[in-house]
C-alpha positions as a printed NumPy array, in Angstrom:
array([[ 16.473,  85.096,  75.978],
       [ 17.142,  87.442,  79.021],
       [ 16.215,  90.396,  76.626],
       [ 12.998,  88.519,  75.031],
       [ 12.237,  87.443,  78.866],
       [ 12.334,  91.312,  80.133],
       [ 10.705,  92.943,  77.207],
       [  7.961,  90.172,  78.198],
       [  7.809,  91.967,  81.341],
       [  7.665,  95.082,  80.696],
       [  4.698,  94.796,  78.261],
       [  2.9  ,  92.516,  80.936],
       [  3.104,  95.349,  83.317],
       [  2.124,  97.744,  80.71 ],
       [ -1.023,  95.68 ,  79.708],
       [ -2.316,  94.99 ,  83.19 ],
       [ -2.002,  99.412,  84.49 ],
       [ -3.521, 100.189,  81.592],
       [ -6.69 ,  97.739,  81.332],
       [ -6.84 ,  97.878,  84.739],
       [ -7.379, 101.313,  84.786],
       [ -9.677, 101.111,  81.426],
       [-11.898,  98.298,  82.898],
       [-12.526, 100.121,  86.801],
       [-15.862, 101.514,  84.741],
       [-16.457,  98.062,  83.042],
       [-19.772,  97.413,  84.837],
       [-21.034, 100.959,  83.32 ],
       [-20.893,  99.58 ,  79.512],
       [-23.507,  96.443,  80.803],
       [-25.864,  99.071,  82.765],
       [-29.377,  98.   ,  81.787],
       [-28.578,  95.516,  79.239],
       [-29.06 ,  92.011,  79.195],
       [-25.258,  90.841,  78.335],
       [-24.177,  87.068,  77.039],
       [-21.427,  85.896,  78.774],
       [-19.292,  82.633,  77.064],
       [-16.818,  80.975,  79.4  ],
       [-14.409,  77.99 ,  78.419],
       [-11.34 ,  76.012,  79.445],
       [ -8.199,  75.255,  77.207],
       [ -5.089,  73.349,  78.111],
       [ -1.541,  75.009,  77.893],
       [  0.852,  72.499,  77.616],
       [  5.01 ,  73.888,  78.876],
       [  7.944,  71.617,  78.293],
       [ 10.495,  70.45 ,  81.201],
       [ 12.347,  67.707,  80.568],
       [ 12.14 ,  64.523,  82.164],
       [ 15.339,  61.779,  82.717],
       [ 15.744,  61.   ,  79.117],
       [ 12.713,  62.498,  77.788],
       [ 10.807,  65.521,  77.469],
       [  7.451,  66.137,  79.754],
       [  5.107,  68.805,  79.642],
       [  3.012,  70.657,  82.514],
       [ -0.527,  71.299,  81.728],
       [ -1.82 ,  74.493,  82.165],
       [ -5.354,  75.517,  82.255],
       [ -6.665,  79.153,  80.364],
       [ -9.547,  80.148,  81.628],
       [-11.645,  83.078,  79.047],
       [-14.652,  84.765,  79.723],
       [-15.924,  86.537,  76.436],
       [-18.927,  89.264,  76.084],
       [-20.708,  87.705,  73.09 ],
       [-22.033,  90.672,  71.416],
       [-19.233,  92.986,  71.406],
       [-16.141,  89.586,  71.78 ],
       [-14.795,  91.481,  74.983],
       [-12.333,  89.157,  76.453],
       [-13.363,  90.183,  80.253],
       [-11.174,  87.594,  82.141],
       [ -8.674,  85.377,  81.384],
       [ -6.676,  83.853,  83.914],
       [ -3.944,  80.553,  84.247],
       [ -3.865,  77.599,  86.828],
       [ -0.499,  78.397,  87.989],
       [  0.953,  80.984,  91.103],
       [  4.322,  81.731,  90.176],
       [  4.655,  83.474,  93.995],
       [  5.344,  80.536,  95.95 ],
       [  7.4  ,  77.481,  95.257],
       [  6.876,  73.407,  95.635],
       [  9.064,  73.259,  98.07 ],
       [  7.655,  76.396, 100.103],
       [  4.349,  75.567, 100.072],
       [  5.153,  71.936, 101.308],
       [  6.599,  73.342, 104.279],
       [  4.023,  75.931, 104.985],
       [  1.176,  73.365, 104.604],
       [  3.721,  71.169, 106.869],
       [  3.949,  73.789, 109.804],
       [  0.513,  74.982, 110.352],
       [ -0.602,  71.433, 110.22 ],
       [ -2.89 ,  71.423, 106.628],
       [ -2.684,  67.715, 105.897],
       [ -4.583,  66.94 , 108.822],
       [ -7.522,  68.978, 108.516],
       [-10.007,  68.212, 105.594],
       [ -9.123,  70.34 , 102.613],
       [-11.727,  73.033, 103.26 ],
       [-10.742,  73.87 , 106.267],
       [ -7.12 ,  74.168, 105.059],
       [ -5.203,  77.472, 104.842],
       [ -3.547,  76.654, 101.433],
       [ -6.373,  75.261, 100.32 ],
       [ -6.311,  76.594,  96.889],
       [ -2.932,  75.292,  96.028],
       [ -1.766,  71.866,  95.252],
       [  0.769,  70.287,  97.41 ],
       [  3.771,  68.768,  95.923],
       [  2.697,  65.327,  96.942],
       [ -0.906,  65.563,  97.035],
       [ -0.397,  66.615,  93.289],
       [  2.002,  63.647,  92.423],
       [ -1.   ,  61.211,  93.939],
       [ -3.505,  62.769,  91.957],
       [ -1.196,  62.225,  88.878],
       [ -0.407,  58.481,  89.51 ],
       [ -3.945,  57.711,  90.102],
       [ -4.63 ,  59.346,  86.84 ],
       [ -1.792,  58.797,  84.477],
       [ -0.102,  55.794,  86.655],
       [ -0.947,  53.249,  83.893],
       [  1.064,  55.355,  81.057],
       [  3.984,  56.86 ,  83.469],
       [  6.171,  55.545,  86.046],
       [  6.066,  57.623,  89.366],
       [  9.432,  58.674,  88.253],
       [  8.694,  60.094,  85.117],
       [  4.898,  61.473,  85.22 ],
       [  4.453,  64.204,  83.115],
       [  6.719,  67.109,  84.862],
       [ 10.263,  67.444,  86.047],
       [ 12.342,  67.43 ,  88.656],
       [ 12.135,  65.493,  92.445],
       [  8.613,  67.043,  93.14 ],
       [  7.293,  66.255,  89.37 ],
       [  5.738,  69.971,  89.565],
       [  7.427,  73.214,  87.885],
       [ 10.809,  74.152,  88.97 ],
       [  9.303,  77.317,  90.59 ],
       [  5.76 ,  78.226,  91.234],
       [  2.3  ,  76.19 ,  92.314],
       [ -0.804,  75.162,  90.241],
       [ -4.22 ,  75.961,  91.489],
       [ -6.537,  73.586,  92.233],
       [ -9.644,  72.894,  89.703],
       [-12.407,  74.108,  91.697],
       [-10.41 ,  77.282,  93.546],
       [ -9.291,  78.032,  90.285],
       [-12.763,  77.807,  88.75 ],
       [-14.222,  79.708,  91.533],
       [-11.741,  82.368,  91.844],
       [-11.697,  83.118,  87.593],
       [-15.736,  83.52 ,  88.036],
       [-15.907,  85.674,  91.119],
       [-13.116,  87.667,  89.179],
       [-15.745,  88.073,  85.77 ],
       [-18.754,  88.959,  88.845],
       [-16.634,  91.708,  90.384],
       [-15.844,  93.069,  86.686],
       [-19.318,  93.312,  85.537],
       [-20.671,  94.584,  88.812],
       [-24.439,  94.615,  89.401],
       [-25.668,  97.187,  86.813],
       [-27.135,  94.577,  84.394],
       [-30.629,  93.826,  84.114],
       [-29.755,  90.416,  83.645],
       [-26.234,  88.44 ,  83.396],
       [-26.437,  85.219,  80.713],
       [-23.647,  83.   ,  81.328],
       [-23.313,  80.471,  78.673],
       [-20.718,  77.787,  80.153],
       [-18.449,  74.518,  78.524],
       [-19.797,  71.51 ,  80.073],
       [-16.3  ,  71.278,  82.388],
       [-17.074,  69.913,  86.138],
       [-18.26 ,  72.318,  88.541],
       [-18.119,  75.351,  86.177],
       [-21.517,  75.46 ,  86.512],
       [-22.31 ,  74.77 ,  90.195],
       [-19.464,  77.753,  91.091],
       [-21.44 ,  80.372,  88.887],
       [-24.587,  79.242,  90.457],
       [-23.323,  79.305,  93.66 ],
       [-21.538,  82.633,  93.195],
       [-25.326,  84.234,  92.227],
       [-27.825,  82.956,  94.282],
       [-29.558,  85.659,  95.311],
       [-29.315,  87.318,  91.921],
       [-30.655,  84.22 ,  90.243],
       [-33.33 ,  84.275,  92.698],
       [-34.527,  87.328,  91.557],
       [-34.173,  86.179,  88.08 ],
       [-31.25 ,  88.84 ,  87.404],
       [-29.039,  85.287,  85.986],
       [-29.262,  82.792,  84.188],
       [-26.767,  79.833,  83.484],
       [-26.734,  77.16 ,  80.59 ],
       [-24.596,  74.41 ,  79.902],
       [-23.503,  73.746,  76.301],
       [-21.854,  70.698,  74.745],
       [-21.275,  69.704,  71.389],
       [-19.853,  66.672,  69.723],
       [-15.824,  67.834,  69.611],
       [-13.249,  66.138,  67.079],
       [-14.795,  66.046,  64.012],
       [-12.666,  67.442,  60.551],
       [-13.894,  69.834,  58.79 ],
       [-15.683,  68.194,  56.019],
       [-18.016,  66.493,  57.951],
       [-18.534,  69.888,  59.74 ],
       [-19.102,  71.539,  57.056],
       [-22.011,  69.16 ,  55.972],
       [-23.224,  68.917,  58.711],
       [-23.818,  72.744,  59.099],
       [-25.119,  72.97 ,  55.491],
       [-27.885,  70.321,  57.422],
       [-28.372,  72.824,  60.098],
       [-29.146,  75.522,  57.599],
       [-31.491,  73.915,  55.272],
       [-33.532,  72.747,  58.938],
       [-33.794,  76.277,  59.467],
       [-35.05 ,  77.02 ,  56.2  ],
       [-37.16 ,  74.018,  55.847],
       [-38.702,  74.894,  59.311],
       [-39.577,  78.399,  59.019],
       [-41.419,  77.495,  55.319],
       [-43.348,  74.303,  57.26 ],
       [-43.947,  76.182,  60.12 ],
       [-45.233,  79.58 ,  58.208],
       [-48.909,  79.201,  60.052],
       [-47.34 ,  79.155,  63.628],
       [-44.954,  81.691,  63.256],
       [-47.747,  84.875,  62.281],
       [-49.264,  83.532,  65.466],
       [-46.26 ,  83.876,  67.279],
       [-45.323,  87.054,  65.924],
       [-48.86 ,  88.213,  66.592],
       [-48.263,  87.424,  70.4  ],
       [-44.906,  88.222,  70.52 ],
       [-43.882,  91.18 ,  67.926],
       [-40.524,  91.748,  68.975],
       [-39.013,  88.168,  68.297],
       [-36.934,  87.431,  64.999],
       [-37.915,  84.628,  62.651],
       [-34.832,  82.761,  64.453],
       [-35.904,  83.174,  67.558],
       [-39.98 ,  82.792,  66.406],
       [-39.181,  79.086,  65.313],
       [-36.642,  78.594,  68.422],
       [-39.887,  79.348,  70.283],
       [-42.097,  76.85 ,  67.92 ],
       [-39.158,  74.266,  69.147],
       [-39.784,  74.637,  73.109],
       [-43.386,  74.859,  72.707],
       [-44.011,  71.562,  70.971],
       [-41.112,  70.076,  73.463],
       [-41.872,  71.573,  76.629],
       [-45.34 ,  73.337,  76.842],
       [-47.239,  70.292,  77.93 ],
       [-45.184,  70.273,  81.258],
       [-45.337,  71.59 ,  84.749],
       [-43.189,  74.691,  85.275],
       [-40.727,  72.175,  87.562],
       [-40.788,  69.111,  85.486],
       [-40.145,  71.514,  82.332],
       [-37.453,  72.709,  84.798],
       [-35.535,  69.672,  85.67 ],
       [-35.88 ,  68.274,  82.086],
       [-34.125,  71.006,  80.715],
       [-31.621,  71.025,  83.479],
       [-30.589,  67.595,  83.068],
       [-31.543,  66.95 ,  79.243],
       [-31.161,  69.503,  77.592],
       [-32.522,  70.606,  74.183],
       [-31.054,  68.982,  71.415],
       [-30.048,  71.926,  68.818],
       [-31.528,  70.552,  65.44 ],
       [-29.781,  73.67 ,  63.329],
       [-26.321,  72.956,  63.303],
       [-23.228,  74.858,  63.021],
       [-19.938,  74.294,  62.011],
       [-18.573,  75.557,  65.032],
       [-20.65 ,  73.47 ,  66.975],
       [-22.309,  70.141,  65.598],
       [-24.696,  68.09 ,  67.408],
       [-25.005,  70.796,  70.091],
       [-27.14 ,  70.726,  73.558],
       [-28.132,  73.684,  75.67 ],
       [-29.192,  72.763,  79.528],
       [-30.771,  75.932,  80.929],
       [-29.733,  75.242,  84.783],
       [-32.092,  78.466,  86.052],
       [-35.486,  77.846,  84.595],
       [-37.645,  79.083,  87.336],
       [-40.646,  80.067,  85.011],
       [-40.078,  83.815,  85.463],
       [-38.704,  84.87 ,  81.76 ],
       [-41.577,  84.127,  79.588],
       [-41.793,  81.895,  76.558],
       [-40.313,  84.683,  74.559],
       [-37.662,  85.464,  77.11 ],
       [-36.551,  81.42 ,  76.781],
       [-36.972,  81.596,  72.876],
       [-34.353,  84.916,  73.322],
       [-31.912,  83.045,  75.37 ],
       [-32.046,  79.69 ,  73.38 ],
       [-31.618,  81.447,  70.526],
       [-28.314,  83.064,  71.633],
       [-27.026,  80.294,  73.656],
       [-23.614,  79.774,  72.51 ],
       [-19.644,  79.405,  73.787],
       [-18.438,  79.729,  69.756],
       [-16.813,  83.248,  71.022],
       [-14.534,  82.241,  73.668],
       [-13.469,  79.113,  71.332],
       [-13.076,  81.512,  68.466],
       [-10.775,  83.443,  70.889],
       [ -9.059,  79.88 ,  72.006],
       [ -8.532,  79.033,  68.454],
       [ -6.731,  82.957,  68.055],
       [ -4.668,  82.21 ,  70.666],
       [ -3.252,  78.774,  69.527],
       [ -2.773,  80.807,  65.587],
       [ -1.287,  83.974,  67.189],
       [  1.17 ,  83.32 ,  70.378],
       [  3.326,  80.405,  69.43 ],
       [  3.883,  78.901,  72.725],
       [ -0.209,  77.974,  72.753],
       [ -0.007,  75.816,  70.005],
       [ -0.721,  72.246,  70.109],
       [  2.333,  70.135,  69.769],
       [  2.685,  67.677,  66.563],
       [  2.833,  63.843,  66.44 ],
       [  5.842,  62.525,  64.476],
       [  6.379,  59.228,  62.866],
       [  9.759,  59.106,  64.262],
       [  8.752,  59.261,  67.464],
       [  6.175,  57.044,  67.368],
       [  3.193,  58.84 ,  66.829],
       [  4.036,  60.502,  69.99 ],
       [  3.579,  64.867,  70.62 ],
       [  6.515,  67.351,  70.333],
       [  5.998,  70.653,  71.482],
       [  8.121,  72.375,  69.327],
       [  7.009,  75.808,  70.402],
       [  6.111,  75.464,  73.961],
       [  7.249,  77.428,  76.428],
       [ 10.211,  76.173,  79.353],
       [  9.17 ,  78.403,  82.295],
       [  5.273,  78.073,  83.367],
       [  5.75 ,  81.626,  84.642],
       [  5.396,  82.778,  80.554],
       [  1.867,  81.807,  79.859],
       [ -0.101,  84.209,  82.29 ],
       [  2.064,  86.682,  81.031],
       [  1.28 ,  85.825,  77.174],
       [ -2.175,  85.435,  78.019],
       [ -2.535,  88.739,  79.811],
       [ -0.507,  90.457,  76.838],
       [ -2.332,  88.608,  74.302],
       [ -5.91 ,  89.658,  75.719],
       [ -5.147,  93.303,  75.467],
       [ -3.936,  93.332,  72.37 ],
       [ -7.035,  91.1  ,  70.927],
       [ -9.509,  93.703,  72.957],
       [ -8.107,  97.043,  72.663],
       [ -5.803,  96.652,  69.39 ],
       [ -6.852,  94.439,  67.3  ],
       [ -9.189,  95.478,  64.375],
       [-10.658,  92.359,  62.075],
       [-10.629,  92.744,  58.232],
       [-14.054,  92.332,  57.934],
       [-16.516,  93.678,  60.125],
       [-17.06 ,  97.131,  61.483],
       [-13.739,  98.511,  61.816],
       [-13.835,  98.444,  65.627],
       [-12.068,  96.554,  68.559],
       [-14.084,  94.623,  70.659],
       [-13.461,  97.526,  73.278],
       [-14.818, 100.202,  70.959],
       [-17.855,  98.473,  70.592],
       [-18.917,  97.854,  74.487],
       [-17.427, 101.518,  74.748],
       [-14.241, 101.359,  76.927],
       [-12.623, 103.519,  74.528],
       [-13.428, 105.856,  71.3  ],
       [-10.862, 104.436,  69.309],
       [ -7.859, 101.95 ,  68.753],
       [ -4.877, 101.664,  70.989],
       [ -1.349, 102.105,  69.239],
       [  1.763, 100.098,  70.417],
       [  3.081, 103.902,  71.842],
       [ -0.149, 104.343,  73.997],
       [  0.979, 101.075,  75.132],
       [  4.806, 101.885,  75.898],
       [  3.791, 105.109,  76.735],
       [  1.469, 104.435,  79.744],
       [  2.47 , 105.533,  83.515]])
């Protein structure tokens, strides 16, 4: 494992020079474009083992994808492998952080070792004892390293994704998972930029869990609406094209949708309904049934056709398609099974047994899936070939290579 562990680190220091290097002149590929931005959360689950069982530390992978191009441009982990449980505890300790509220806090962005271990028994008290919650040893954290807080983590992974796409744009779409605050931190990260109508940030939720045979109906639903409704709605949409020549048919009877929803309403109550509401998406997908879209910037400044366009492309299906790679690809991701012997209880066979791994795999992993990897079918380009980082494919020995 000591060889595995250092060949790990090598190619994690290879990865981060070299995109870090390709991606200083990231904000050049988005100049005057109007890019689609698709951010989500998966948990990352690491065994350590617990008194006579095994527990697991939840990890949380952030992933920012372009949607046009599938550009992973951020993806970042809950965890700082710098600074230990016990080290922080005794920083926070000496400058006399658990006595001021937590923003005014230096270490702020970190849990404490018992600050964490309250959160957990308020949480999970009614599954775990306080001696066996979830993680390992006498501070029930990692053996080394901290995990971030929610909302610094949140914060920080955005303000990363702003500084990468710079301010070239004409305008930034951010399509977000319906997670707590992920929403309020990109709005508050872009005031003045959504002010001037340069952003705009939607919400979008869909009905999770369902197997694939009732997803696949139900997306054979969505497609027969859409057919159904373009051949009903035949007479609005050559009106609609007649106004508006430059929309598709999809996004001609997106705009049919809003207008017989939404045009009867002041600018600010058609603002706050589809803030809070949402519109109900009646052409389903399998990717994502039963979906809602709440536009959280509608300040009546884009134009039916410029709401038709975004509605129309408001989606998070390709940071879950890249989710769903990284589960099928790196081992360690995937989710654990539920055995009979073990009464119906999850075994993570593959997981990893030091936290400090999985920003390492993920960092790894997103190179290879933007700069190396080629699908089957398509165009026969990486997603950084087609937002035009690079002119072609990047070979394990450009890799190995790199100083």
């Amino acid at each position: 494992m000591k060889q595995i562990h250092s060949k790990v680190d090598f190619l994690h220091k290879q990865v981060v020079a070299f995109s870090h290097e390709r991606e200083k002149r990231l904000d050049a590929c988005f100049e005057g474009r109007r890019p689609f931005f698709t951010t989500d959360i998966q948990t990352i689950l690491v065994n350590w083992p617990v008194k006579k069982r095994r527990g697991t530390i939840p990890l949380l992978h952030m992933a920012t994808v372009h949607k046009f191009s599938q550009f992973v441009v951020a993806a970042t982990v809950d965890y700082d492998a710098s600074i230990s449980p016990e080290d922080l505890e005794s920083a926070m300790e000496g400058c006399g952080d658990f006595d001021l509220p937590r923003s005014m806090r230096k270490h702020a962005r970190l849990w404490s070792a018992t600050e964490y271990q309250g959160s957990l028994m308020r949480s999970q008290g009614v599954r775990f004892s306080k001696d066996d919650i979830a993680t390992a040893g006498k501070l029930l954290l990692p053996g080394h390293g901290s995990r971030v807080r929610g909302d610094a983590f949140k914060f920080a992974h955005m303000m990363h994704v702003k500084k990468l796409i710079g301010e070239r744009f004409k305008t930034a779409n951010y399509c977000l998972d319906d997670e707590a605050g992920l929403a309020a931190a990109v709005c508050a990260l872009n005031v003045e930029n959504i002010k001037a109508g340069r952003v705009n940030v939607a919400e979008i939720s869909f009905k999770k869990g369902m197997i694939n045979d009732d997803r696949q109906v139900l997306a054979a639903q969505g497609r027969a609406t859409l057919t159904n409704s373009i051949a009903a709605e035949a007479q609005n949409m050559a009106l609609v094209k007649s106004e508006f020549p430059n929309l598709s048919d999809f996004q001609a009877i997106t705009l049919i949708l809003l207008w017989k929803n939404y045009r009867s309403l002041a600018p600010a109550a058609r603002a706050a309904k589809l803030a809070k509401s949402g519109v109900p998406w009646p052409f389903h997908t399998k990717s994502e049934p039963y979906k809602f879209i709440r536009l959280k910037t509608d300040l009546d400044d884009m134009g039916w056709d410029g709401l038709a366009k975004f509605f129309a492309n408001a989606t998070i299906h390709p940071v879950d398609a890249y989710f769903n790679l990284a589960r099928r690809r790196v081992m360690g991701f995937e989710r654990g099974v539920p055995t009979a012997s073990n009464d119906q209880r999850i075994w993570h066979a593959y997981s990893y047994y030091n936290p400090e791994m999985v920003p390492k795999m993920v960092a790894i992993l997103r190179f290879y899936y933007n700069y190396m990897l080629v699908p089957r079918d398509g165009d026969g380009k990486t997603p950084a070939m087609r937002l035009g980082l690079t002119k072609g494919k990047i070979y394990v020995r450009d890799v190995l290579s790199y100083k």
